[in-house]
C-alpha positions in Angstrom: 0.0 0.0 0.0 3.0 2.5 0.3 3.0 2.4 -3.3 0.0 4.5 -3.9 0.8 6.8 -1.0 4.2 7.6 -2.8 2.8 7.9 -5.7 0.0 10.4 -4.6 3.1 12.6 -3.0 5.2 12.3 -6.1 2.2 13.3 -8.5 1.7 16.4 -6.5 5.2 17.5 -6.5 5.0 16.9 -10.0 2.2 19.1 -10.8 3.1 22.1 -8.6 6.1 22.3 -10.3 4.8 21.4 -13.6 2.3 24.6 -13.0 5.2 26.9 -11.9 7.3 26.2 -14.8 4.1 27.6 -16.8 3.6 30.4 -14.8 0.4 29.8 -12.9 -1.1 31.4 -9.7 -2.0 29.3 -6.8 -5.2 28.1 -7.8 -3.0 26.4 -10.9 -1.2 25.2 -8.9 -3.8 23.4 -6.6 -5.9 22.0 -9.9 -2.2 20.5 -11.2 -1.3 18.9 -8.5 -4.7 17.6 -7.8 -4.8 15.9 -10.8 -1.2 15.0 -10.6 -1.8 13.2 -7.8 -5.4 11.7 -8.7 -3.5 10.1 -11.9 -0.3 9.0 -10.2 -2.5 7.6 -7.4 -4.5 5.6 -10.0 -1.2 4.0 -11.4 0.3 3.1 -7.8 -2.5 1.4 -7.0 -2.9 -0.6 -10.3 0.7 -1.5 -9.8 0.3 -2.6 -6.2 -2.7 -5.1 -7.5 -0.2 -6.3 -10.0 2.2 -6.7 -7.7 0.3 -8.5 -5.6 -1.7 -10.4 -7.8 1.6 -11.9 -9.0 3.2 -13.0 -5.6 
């Protein structure tokens, strides 16, 4: 389960500096990393099924 948690962190890292680099106010920022983090969540946990699903 770490994996999704890690992945949540890292996706909304990602999109706060992704909305930085392009210049965008706070609010930007908040909707990027939201979504960032949503997506990235998403992935960690389909990986962690895998993951598990294969052990």
């Amino acid at each position: 389960m770490p994996i999704v948690f890690i992945a949540l962190v890292l996706g909304a890292l990602l999109g706060v500096v992704r909305a930085r680099k392009r210049g965008g106010n706070g609010f930007d920022q908040a909707q990027y990393a939201a979504v960032h983090a949503i997506v990235f969540g998403l992935a960690g946990l389909f990986i962690t099924i895998f993951i598990l699903r294969a052990a």
